[in-house]
C-alpha positions, 0 to 999 in steps of 0.5 A, a space after each residue: 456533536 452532542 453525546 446524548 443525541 448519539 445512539 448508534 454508531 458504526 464502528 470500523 472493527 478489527 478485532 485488535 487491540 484498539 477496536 477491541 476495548 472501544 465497544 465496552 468504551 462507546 457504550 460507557 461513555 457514549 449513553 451505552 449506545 448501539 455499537 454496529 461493528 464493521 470489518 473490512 475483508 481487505 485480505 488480512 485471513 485468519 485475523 477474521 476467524 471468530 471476529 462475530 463471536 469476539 464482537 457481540 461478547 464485547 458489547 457489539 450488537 452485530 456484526 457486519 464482514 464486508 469482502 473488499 478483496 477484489 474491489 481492493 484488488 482491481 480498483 486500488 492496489 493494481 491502478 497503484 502498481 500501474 502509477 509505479 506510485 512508491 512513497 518513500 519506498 513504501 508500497 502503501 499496503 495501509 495506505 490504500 486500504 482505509 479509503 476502501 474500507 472507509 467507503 463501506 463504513 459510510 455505506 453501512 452506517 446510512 443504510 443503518 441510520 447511525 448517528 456517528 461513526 467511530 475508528 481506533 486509529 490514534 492520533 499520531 497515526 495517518 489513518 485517522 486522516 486516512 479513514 475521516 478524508 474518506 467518510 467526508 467524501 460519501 458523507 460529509 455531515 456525518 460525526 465522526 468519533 475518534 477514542 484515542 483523542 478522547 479518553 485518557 489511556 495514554 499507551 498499548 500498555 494501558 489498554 491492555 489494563 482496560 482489556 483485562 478490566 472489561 474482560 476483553 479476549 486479546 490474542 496478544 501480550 505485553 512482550 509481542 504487542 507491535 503494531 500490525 496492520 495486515 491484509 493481502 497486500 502486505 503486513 506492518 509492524 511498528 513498536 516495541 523494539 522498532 521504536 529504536 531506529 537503532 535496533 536490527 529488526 529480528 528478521 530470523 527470530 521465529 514468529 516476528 516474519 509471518 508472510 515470509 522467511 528472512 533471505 538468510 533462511 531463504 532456499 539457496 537456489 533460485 525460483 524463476 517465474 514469469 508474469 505475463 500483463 495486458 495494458 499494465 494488468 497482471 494476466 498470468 503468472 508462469 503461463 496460467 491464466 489467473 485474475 489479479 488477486 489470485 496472482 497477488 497470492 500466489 506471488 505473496 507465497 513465491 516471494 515469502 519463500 525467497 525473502 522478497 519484499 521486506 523493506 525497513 524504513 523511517 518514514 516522514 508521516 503526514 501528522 509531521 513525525 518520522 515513524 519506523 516501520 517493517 514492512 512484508 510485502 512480498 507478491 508486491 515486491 514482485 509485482 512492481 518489479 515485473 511491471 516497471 521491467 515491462 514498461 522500460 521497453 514499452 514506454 517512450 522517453 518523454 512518457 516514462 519520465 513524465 509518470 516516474 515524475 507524476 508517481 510521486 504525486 500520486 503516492 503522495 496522494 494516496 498515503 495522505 488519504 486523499 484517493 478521492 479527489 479530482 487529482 487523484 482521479 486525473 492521474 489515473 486517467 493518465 495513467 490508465 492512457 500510459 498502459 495501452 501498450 504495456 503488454 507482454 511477459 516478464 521473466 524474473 529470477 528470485 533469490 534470496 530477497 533479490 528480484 533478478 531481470 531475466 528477460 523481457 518480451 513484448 510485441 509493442 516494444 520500442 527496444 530495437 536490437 538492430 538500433 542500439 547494436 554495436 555491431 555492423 549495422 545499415 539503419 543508423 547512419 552515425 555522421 548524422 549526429 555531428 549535425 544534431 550535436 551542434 544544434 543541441 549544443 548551439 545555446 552553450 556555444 552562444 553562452 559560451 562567444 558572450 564570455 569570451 567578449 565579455 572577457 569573462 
């Protein structure tokens, strides 16, 4: 990629930090070309408010916003949920969000005729993987300009020092500068004091939880509520007909309230670093919860063990950044086979950061009380299992006469 052959590129725009000192950068280092600005509307609400103005005053020439909340929704976040797909315990809030966003990147830029595309992801990030895997996927030819390992700014500090010098508007400072990445799905924060695993995250200081309250700040008494799925869907929260969406964000309103979803771990990175991170994810927090509880009762053995073995796989896809791919896209399908029957309604009672079961029904269940009662019962016929045990337990027994001649 010859720099002088680049005169427009399109540019994956947050309005953060990153983004933000990029356009006045590409246009001094890149032939003062053509910056496009592109922002992905995966949810992240007020992060967008004055995004247009903030662009062009930087040096962009215009400004595309592209609503990706209900393709993110349906066709990312709920086929997730439905894989049960958990990496390290992380619900891939970023994670499945850059593909999407990186799709409508490669989009834009063909039907603009950019010459590259440019992200602020850096480069000990899994974005960067994330974004670039995606842009192969729809335009593998095209150029892909990554900042962070170009330039020679080392650190948010010296960004923030750019900023200034270019008279970049930040709505940030040095002493709340973490790393955030936020749509309707969840909320991160990395950096500054996170950067010591040894460092308690200040759950209750005021302004650091911006999706919720800590469980110490939470009500003490508890919200039940109940979900209701069709083949592993969300339909309908508390007996209200709703899409999706809609009950992410009421749930993510529920949950915040109760403390749920909060989640602190050092997560092993695809580039090879353990990373701290804090993560808000309260309606998914729930969400996962209502599902797995359906599925206990809806699923056979042989199936439930095969997707919870499978789930990581798919989680470990889609951190990866590799959603596009045949595999990922082979496990959907099976995926999308295990939900055929989990249907029915949930109760759940929140409290405090818990997620308390409160009961389950559904008329595909596989539970049968008459089955496992303790009580009195004339379908079970419990001498039948001396005859099964002995033919379970006949190659231990084999195992066991060959010792004994072997003198073992």
């Amino acid at each position: 990629m010859k720099k002088e052959n680049i005169k427009k590129v399109v540019l994956a725009y947050s309005g953060g930090l990153d983004t933000s000192i990029i356009i006045p950068w590409l246009k001094e280092n890149y032939n003062n070309c053509e910056v496009i600005a592109v922002s992905g509307n995966v949810g992240q609400a007020d992060e967008l408010e004055g995004l247009e103005e903030k662009a062009i005053q930087t040096g962009a020439s215009k400004l595309y916003i592209a609503d990706l909340t209900d393709e993110f929704v349906n066709d990312y976040i709920i086929p997730t949920v439905q894989a049960g797909a958990l990496y390290e315990q992380y619900m891939l809030g970023t994670s499945f969000a850059r593909p999407l966003i990186a799709k409508k990147l490669v989009e834009i830029a063909l039907a603009e005729g950019a010459d590259a595309i440019a992200h602020g992801c850096t480069g000990k990030g899994n974005d960067q993987v994330r974004f670039e895997l995606a842009i192969k996927a729809f335009a593998p030819d095209m150029p892909i300009i990554a900042p962070w390992r170009e330039w020679s700014i080392r650190s948010r500090d010296e960004e923030i020092d750019y900023a200034e010098a270019h008279h970049v508007p930040l709505k940030i400072n040095r002493e709340t500068n973490y790393s955030k990445d936020k749509n309707l799905w969840h909320l991160s924060h990395e950096g500054l004091d996170l950067e010591d695993a040894g460092n308690e995250p200040l759950y209750e200081k005021k302004g650091f939880l911006e999706m919720g309250v800590s469980p110490i700040d939470a009500p003490d008494q508890p919200t039940y509520i109940t979900l209701d799925f069709e083949q592993g869907k969300p339909v309908a929260l508390n007996d209200k007909k709703m899409t999706a969406k809609e009950i992410i964000l009421a749930l993510n309103e529920l949950g915040g309230a109760n403390g749920i979803g909060l989640l602190d771990i050092v997560e092993n990175r695809l580039v090879g670093m353990k990373c701290r991170g804090v993560y808000e994810t309260p309606g998914g927090a729930i969400l996962y919860a209502a599902h797995n509880y359906l599925e206990t009762v809806t699923l056979d053995k042989m199936t439930a063990h095969k997707k919870q073995e499978l789930s990581i796989t798919f989680a470990e896809l889609v951190y990866n950044g590799q959603w596009f791919t045949p595999l990922r896209e082979a496990l959907s399908a099976f995926v999308t086979s295990t939900q055929q029957n989990v249907t029915g309604k949930v109760k759940l009672k929140l409290y405090k950061g818990n997620i308390i079961k409160a009961g389950v029904w559904s008329d595909y269940s596989l539970y049968s009380e008459e089955l496992a009662t303790f009580g009195e019962d004339d379908v079970y016929n419990q001498a039948d299992s001396a005859g099964f045990i002995n033919l379970y337990g006949l190659p231990i027994a084999v195992q066991a006469r060959l010792k004994q001649k072997l003198g073992k």
